[in-house]
C-alpha positions as CSV (number, residue, x, y, z in Angstrom):
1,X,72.7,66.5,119.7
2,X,75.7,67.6,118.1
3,X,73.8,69.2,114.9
4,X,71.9,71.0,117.7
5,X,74.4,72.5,119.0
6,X,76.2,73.7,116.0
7,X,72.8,75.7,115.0
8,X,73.0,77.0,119.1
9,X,76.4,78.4,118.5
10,X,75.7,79.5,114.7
11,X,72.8,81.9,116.2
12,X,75.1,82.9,118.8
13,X,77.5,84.3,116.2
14,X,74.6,85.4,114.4
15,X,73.1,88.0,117.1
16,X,77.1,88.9,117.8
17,X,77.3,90.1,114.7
18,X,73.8,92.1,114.4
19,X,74.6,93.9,117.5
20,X,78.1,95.0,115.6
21,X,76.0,95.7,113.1
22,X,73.2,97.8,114.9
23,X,76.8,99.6,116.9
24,X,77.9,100.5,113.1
25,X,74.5,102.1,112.7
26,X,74.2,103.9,116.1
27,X,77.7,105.0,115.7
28,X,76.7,109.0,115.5
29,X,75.4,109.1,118.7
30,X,78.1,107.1,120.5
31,X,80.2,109.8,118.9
32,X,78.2,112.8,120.3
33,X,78.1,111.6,123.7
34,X,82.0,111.0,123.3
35,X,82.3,114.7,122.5
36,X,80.4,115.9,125.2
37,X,81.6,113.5,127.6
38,X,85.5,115.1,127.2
39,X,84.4,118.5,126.4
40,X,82.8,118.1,130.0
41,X,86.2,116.4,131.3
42,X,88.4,118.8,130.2
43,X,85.8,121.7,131.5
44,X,86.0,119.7,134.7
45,X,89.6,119.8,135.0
46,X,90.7,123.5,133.9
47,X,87.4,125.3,134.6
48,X,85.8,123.8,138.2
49,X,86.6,126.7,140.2
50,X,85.3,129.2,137.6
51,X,81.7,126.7,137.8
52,X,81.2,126.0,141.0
53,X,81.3,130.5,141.3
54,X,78.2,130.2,138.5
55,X,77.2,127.8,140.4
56,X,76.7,129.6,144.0
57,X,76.0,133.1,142.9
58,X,73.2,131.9,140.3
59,X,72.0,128.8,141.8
60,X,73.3,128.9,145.8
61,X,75.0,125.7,145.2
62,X,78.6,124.4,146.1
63,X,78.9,122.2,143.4
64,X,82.9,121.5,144.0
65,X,82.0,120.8,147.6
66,X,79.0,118.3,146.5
67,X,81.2,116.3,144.5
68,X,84.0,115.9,147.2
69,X,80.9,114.9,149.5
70,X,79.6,112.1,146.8
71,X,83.3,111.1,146.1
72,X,83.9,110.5,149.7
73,X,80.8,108.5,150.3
74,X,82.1,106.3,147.4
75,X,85.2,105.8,149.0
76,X,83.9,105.5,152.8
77,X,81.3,102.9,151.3
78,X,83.8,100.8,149.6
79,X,86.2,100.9,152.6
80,X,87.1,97.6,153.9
81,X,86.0,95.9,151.5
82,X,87.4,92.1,149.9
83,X,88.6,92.0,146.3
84,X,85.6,90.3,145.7
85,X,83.3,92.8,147.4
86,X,85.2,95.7,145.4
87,X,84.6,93.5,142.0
88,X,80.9,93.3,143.1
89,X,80.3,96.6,143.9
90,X,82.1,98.3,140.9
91,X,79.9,95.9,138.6
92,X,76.6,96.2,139.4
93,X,77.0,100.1,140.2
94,X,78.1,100.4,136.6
95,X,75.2,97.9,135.6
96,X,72.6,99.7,137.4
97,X,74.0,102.8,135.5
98,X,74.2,101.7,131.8
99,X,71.1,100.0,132.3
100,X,69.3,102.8,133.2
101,X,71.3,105.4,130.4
102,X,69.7,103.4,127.7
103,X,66.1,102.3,129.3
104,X,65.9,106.0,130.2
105,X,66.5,107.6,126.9
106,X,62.8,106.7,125.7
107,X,62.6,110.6,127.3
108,X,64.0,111.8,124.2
109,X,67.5,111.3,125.2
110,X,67.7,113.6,128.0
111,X,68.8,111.0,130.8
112,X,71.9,110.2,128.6
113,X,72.4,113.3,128.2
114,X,72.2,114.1,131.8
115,X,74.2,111.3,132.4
116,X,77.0,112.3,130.1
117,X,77.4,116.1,131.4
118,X,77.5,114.5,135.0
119,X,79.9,111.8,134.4
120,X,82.2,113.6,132.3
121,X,82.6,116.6,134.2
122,X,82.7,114.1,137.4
123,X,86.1,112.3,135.9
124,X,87.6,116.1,135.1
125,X,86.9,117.0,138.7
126,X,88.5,113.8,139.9
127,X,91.3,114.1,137.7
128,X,92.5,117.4,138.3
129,X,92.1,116.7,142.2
130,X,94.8,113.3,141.4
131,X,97.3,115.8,139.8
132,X,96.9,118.4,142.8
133,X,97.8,115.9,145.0
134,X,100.1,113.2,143.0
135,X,101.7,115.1,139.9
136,X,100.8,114.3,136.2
137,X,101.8,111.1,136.1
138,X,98.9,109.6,138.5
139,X,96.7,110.3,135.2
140,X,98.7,107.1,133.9
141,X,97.8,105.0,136.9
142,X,94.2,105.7,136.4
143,X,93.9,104.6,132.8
144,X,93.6,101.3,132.9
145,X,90.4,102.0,135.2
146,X,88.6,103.3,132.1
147,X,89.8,101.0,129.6
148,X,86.5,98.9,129.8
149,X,84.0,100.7,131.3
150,X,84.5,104.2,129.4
151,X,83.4,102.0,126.3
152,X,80.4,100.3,127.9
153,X,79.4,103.5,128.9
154,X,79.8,105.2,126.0
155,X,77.7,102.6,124.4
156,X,74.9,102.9,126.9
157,X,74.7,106.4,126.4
158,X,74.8,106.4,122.6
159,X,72.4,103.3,122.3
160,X,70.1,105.8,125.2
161,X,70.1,109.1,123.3
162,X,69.1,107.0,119.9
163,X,66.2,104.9,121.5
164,X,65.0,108.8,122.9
165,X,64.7,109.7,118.8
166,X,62.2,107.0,118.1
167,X,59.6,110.0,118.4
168,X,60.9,112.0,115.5
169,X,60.4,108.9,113.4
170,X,57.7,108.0,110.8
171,X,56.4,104.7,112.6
172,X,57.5,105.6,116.2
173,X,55.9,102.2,117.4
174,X,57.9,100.4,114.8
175,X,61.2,102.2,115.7
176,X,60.7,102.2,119.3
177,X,60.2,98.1,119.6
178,X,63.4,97.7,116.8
179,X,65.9,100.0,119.1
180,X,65.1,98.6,122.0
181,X,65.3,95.4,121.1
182,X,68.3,95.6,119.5
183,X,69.8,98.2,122.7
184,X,69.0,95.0,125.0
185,X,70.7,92.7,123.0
186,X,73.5,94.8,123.0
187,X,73.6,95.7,126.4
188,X,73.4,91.7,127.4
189,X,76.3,90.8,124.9
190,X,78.3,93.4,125.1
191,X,77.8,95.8,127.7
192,X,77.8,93.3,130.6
193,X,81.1,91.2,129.3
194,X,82.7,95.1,129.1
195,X,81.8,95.4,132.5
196,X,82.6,92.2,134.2
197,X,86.5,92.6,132.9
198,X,85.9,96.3,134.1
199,X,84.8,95.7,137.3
200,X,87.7,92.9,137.6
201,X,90.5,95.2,136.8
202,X,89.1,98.0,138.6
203,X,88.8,95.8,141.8
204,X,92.3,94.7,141.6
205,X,93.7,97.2,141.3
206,X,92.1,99.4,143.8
207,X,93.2,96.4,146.0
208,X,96.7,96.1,145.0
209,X,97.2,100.5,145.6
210,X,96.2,100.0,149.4
């Protein structure tokens, strides 16, 4: 039994360190979705007014007032809520997300993309609405809220856009089955445990501020 278990735990290691390993090798495309992520944060912040005009006068959209609709569904949904409830919620929405950011990028790497442009312009819309209404310093108080899950999902999107370029390869079947494969393994070790202390924190603290 005990031999057993020592080749259990030694495997265990073992796929820890290929997903590292596979992370070192996706590592380009964790960076470019990390670029366009803040370039879309910051345009969200300094710029929203400026987007939501191209927005209505090319498109007929309100995009400032479609956010503040999807942000206050969020917030109406996880009213009343336990601690428990809130950890729940903030986990599997973030599950169902990353999941889908890296199952979806077999379409060349346009949902991460996608996802990426939303989410980061998403945070620069929220953020500049915190200043407006609680100063500079409620950027600090909202940190610790990303600490986890802006990794995880930076991941997810990286690991996505990298399964979408299996088509440019030589053997695409070959390619295909080894990064998804090795994005699922990934995802399960690493992803999730991100998100679990995410979700945690988050929770919390969202508890503690009422």
């Amino acid at each position: 039994m005990k031999k057993r278990k020592k080749k259990e735990e030694f495997n265990f290691r073992k796929e820890y360190k290929k997903c590292f390993e596979y992370l070192k090798d996706s590592k380009n495309f964790i960076y470019i979705t990390i670029i366009i992520f803040f370039v879309l944060a910051l345009t969200g912040f300094f710029f929203q007014d400026a987007i939501n005009l191209f927005f209505k006068n090319f498109l007929d959209i309100n995009l400032n007032q479609n956010i503040l609709d999807y942000l206050h569904t969020i917030v109406a949904q996880i009213q009343g809520m336990s601690q428990s409830q809130l950890i729940s919620f903030i986990f599997f929405n973030n599950l169902k997300s990353t999941f889908f950011s890296i199952f979806f990028g077999i379409i060349l790497g346009i949902v991460p993309i996608v996802g990426t442009i939303s989410n980061g312009y998403l945070l620069g819309f929220a953020s500049s609405l915190s200043v407006s209404g609680e100063g500079l310093s409620s950027l600090w108080r909202l940190l610790p809220h990303g600490i986890f899950e802006l990794p995880a999902v930076f991941i997810s999107l990286g690991l996505g856009l990298k399964l979408g370029m299996f088509i440019f390869q030589r053997d695409k079947l070959k390619n295909f089955k080894d990064y998804l494969i090795n994005s699922l393994k990934v995802f399960l070790l690493i992803v999730i445990p991100l998100l679990i202390i995410a979700g945690i924190i988050e929770g919390t603290l969202i508890i503690l501020a009422e």
